[in-house]
C-alpha positions as CSV (number, residue, x, y, z in Angstrom):
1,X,0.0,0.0,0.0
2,X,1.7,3.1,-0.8
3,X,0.7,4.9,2.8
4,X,2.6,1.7,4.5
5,X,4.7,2.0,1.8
6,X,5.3,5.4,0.4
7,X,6.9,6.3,-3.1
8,X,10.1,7.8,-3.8
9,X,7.9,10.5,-5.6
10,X,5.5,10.6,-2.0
11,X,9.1,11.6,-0.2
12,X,10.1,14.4,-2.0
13,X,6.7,15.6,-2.5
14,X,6.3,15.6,1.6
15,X,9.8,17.4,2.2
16,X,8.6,19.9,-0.6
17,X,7.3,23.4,-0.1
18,X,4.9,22.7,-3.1
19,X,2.8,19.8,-1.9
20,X,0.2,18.2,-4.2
21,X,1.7,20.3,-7.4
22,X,0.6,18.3,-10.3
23,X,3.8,19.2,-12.1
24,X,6.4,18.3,-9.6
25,X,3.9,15.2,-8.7
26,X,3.7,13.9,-12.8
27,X,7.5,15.0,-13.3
28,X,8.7,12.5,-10.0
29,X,6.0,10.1,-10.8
């Protein structure tokens, strides 16, 4: 599950000042 589990993309979303940007989220994802 990716909250047990969270993404590499889910990291550096969290430690960013822009979280939930689409564009950051697509270009990690």
């Amino acid at each position: 599950e990716a909250l047990a589990r969270p993404s590499p993309s889910e990291r550096v979303a969290n430690s960013s000042p822009r979280v939930g940007d689409p564009l950051v989220w697509f270009a990690e994802k």
